[in-house]
DRENDO-1510 file (C-alpha; in Angstrom, 1 decimal, always signed):
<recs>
REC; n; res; u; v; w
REC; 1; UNK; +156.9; +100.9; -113.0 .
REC; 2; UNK; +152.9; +100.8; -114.3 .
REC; 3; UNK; +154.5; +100.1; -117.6 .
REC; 4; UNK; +157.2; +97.6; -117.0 .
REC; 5; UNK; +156.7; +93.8; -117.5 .
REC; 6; UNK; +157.7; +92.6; -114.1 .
REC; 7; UNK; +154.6; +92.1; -112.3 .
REC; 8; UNK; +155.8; +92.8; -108.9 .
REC; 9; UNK; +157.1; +96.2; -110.0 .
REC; 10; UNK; +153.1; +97.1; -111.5 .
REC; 11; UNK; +151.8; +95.7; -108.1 .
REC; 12; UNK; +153.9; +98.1; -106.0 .
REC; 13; UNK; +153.6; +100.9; -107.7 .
REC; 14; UNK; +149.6; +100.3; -108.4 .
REC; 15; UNK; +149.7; +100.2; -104.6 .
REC; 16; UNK; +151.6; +103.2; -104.0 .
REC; 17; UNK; +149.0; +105.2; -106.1 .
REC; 18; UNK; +146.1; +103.5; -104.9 .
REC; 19; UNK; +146.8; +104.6; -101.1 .
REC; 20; UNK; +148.3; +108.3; -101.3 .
REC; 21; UNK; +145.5; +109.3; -104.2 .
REC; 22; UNK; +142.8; +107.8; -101.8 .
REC; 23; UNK; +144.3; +109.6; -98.7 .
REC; 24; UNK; +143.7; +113.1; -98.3 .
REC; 25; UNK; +146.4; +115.0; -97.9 .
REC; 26; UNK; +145.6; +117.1; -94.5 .
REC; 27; UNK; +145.3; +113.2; -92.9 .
REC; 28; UNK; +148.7; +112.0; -94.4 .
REC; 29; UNK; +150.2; +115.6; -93.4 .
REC; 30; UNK; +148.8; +115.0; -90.0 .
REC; 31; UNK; +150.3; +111.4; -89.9 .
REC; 32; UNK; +153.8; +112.5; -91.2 .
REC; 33; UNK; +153.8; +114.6; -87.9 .
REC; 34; UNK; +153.0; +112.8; -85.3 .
REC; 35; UNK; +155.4; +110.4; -86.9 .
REC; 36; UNK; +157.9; +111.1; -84.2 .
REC; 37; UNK; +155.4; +109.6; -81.7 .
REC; 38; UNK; +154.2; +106.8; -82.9 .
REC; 39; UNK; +158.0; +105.1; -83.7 .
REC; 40; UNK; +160.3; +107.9; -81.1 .
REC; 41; UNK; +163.0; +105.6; -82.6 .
REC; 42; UNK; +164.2; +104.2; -85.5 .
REC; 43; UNK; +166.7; +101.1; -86.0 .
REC; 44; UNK; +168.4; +100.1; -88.7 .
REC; 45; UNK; +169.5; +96.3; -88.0 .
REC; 46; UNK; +168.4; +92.7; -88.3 .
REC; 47; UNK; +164.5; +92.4; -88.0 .
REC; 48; UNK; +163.9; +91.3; -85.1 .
REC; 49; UNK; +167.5; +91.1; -84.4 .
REC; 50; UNK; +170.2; +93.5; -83.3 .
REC; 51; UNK; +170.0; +96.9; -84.1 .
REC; 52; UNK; +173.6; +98.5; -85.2 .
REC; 53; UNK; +172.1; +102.7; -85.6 .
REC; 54; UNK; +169.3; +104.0; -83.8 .
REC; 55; UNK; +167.8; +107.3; -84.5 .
REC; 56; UNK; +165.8; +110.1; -82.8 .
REC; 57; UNK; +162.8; +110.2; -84.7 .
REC; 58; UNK; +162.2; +113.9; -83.3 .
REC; 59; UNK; +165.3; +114.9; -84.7 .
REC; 60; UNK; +165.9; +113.8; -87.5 .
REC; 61; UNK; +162.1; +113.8; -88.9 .
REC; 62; UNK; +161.4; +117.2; -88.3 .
REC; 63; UNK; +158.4; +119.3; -89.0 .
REC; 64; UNK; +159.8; +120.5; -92.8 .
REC; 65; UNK; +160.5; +117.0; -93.5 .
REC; 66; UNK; +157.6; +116.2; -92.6 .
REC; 67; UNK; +156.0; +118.5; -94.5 .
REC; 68; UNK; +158.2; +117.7; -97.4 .
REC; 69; UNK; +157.7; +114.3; -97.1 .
REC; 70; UNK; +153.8; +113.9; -96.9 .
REC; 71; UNK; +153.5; +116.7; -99.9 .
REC; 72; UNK; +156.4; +114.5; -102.3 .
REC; 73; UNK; +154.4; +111.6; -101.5 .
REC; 74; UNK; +151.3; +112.8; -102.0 .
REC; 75; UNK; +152.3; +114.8; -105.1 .
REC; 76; UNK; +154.0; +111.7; -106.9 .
REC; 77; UNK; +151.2; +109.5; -107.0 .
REC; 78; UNK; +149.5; +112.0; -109.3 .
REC; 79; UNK; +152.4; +113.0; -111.2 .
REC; 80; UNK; +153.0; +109.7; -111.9 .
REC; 81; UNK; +149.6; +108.8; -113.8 .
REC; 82; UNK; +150.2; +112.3; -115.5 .
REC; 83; UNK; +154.0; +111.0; -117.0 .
REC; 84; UNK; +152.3; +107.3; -117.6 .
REC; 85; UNK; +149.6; +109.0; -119.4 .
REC; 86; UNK; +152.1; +111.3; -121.8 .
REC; 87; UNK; +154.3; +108.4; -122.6 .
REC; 88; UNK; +151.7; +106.1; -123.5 .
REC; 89; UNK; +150.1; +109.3; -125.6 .
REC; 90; UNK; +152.9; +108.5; -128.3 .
REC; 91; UNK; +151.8; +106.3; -131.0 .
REC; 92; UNK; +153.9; +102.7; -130.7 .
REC; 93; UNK; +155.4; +103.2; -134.2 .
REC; 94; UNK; +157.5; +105.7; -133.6 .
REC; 95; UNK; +159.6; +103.7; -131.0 .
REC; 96; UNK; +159.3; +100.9; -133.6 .
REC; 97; UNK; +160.5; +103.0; -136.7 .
REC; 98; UNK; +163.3; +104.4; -134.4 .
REC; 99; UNK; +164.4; +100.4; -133.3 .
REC; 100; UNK; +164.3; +99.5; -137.1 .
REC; 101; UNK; +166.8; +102.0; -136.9 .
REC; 102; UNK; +168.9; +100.6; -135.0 .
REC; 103; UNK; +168.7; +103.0; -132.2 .
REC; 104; UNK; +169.0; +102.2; -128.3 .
REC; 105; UNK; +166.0; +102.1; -125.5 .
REC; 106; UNK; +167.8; +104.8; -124.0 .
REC; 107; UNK; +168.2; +106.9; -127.1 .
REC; 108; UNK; +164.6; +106.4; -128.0 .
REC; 109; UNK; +163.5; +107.6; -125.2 .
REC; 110; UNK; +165.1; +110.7; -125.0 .
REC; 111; UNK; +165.3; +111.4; -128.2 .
REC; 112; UNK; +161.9; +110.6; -129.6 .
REC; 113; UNK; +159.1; +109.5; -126.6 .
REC; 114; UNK; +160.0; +112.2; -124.5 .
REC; 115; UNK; +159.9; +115.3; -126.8 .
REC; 116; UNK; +156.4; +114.1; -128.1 .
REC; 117; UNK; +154.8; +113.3; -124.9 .
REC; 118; UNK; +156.0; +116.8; -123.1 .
REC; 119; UNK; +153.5; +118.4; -124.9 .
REC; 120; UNK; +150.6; +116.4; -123.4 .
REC; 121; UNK; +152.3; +116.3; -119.9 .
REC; 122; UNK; +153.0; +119.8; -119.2 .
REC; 123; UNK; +149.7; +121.7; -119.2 .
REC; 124; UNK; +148.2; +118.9; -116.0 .
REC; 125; UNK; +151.9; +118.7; -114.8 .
REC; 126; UNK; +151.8; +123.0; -114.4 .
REC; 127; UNK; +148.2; +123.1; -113.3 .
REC; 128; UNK; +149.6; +120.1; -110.5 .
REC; 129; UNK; +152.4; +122.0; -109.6 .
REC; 130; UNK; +149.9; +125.3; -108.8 .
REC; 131; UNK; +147.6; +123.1; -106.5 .
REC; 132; UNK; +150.6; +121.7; -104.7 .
REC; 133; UNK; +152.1; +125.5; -103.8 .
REC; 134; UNK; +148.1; +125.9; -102.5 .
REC; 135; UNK; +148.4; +122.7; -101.1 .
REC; 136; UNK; +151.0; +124.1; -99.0 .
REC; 137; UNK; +148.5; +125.7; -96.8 .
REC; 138; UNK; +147.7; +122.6; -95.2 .
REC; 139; UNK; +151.0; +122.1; -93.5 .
REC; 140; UNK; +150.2; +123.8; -90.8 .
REC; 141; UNK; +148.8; +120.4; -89.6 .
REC; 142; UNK; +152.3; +119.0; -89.3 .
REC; 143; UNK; +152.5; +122.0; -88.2 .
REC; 144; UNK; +155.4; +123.8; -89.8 .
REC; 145; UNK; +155.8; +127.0; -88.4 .
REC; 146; UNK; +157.6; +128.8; -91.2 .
REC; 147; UNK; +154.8; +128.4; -93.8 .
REC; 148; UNK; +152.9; +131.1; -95.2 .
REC; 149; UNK; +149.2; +130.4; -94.0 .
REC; 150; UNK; +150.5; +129.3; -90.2 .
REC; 151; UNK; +152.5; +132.8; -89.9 .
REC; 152; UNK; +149.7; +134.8; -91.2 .
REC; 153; UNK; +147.4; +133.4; -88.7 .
REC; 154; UNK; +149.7; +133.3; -86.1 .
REC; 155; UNK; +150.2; +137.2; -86.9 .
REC; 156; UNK; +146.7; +137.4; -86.9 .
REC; 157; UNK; +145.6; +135.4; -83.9 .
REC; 158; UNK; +148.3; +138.6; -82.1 .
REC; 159; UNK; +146.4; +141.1; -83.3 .
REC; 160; UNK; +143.0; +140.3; -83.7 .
REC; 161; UNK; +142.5; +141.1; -87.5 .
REC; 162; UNK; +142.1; +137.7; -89.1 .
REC; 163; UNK; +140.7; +139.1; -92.6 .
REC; 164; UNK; +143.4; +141.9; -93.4 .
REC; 165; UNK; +145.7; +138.6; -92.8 .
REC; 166; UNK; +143.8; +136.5; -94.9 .
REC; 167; UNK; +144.2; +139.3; -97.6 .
REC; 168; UNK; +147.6; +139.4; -97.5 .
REC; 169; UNK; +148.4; +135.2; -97.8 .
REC; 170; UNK; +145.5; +135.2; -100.3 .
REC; 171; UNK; +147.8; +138.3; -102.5 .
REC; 172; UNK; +151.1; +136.4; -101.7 .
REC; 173; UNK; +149.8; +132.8; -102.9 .
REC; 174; UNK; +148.3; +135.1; -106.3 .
REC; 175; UNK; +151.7; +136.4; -106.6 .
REC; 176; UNK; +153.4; +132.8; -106.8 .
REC; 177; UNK; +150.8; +131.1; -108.8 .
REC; 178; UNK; +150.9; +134.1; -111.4 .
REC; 179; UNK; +154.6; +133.4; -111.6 .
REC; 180; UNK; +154.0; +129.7; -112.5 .
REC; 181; UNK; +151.2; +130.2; -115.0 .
REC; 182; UNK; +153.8; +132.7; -117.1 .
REC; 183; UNK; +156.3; +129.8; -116.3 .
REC; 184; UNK; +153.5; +127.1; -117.7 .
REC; 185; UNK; +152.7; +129.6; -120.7 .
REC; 186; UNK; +156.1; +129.6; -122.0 .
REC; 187; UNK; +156.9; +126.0; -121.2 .
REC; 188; UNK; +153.9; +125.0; -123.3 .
REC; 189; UNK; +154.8; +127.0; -126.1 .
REC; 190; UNK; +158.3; +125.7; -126.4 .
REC; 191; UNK; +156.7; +122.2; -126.1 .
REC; 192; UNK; +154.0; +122.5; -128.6 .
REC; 193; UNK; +155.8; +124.0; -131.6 .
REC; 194; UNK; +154.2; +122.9; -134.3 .
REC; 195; UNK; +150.9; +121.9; -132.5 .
REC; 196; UNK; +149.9; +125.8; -131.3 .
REC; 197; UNK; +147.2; +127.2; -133.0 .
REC; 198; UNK; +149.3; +130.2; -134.1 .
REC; 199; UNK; +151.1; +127.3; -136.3 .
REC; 200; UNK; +147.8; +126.2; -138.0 .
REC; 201; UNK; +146.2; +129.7; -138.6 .
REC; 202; UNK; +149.3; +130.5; -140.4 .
REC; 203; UNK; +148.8; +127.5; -142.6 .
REC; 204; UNK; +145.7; +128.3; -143.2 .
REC; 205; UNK; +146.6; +131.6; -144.3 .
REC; 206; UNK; +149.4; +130.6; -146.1 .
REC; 207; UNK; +146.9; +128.2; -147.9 .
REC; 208; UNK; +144.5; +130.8; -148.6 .
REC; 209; UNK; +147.5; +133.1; -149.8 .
REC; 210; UNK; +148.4; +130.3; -152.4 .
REC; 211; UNK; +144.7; +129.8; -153.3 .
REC; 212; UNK; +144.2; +133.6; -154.0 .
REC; 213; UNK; +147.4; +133.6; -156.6 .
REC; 214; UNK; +147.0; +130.7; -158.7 .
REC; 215; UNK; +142.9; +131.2; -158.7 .
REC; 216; UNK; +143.5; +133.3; -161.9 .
REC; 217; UNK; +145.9; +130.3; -163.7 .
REC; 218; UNK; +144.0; +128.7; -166.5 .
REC; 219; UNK; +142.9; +124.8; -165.1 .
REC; 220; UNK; +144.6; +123.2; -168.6 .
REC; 221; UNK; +148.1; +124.6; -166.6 .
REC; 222; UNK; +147.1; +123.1; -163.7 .
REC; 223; UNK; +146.8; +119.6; -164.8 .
REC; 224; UNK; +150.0; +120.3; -167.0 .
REC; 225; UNK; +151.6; +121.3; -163.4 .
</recs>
């Protein structure tokens, strides 16, 4: 939508970005959880009108949709400027060598914007991902009671040893975030084939290789060649 050519669609997604990048999360997370009692119910009618469904706002906004809701919110306004800045990473002619070709919007994008521009979108799209499972601590304002960080302290809060359970949500968060980063590793790899620098110290050595075994070939051969 920052990229389209319909203004309105640039304005509301400018302003979508604008408010849940300004916002810290704890405050949106807090929000998302008393949303239940600032609106108890929700209609779905005629503004100001009739009202055909209403809806229990405690029950069907829970505390895990809550908490899913302020951290997918949150979480797409940045991952949205990291996409937008990926595509735009692509140089222009390649989708205008690929329309010469006669190939479709569609096709051009999936066949030659996307591959290119994964490779600059997936080391800040991992690292994202990794603050968002930290993040995750935080919903204990909503409060969701099956999160890591609220069961450790409520474990500790029982029995009076708050740093032995601060330990063990500190080793369990390492755990996860180790699994990502080997997850992040390999995606990047696959992603920048080509680009690594394992590709361009072979060449290198490959160059030096073909510089060693014609360095004895008389120059007149050369310029034959």
């Amino acid at each position: 939508m920052r990229t389209a050519s319909n203004p309105v669609l640039r304005a509301v997604s400018w302003a979508y970005i604008f408010v849940f990048r300004g916002i810290p999360v704890y405050t949106q997370l807090v929000f998302w959880g008393l949303i239940s009692v600032l609106y108890p119910v929700i209609g779905l009618g005629i503004p100001f009108g009739p009202q055909f469904v209403d809806f229990d706002t405690s029950k069907v906004f829970g505390a895990f949709v809550a908490a899913f809701v302020g951290l997918g919110l949150n979480e797409g306004a940045y991952l949205a400027e990291i996409i937008r800045s990926g595509l735009e990473s692509v140089d222009s002619g390649q989708s205008e060598a690929a329309k010469a070709l006669g190939m479709k919007p569609s096709l051009i994008l999936r066949r030659i914007i996307i591959p290119q521009a994964m490779r600059v979108i997936i080391p800040p799209l991992g690292n994202e991902t990794i603050g968002m499972l930290k993040t995750t601590s935080l919903v204990l304002a909503v409060p969701f009671t099956l999160d890591l960080q609220f069961a450790t302290n409520a474990i500790a809060n029982r029995i009076y040893a708050p740093i032995p359970l601060l330990l063990v949500a500190a080793f369990w968060y390492l755990v996860m975030t180790s699994i990502l980063m080997v997850g992040q590793h390999y995606v990047e790899r696959y992603y920048g084939r080509g680009f690594t620098n394992s590709g361009s110290k072979r060449s290198k050595r490959q160059a030096a290789i073909n510089a060693a075994g014609t360095s004895h070939i008389d120059p007149s051969l050369e310029v034959e060649q």
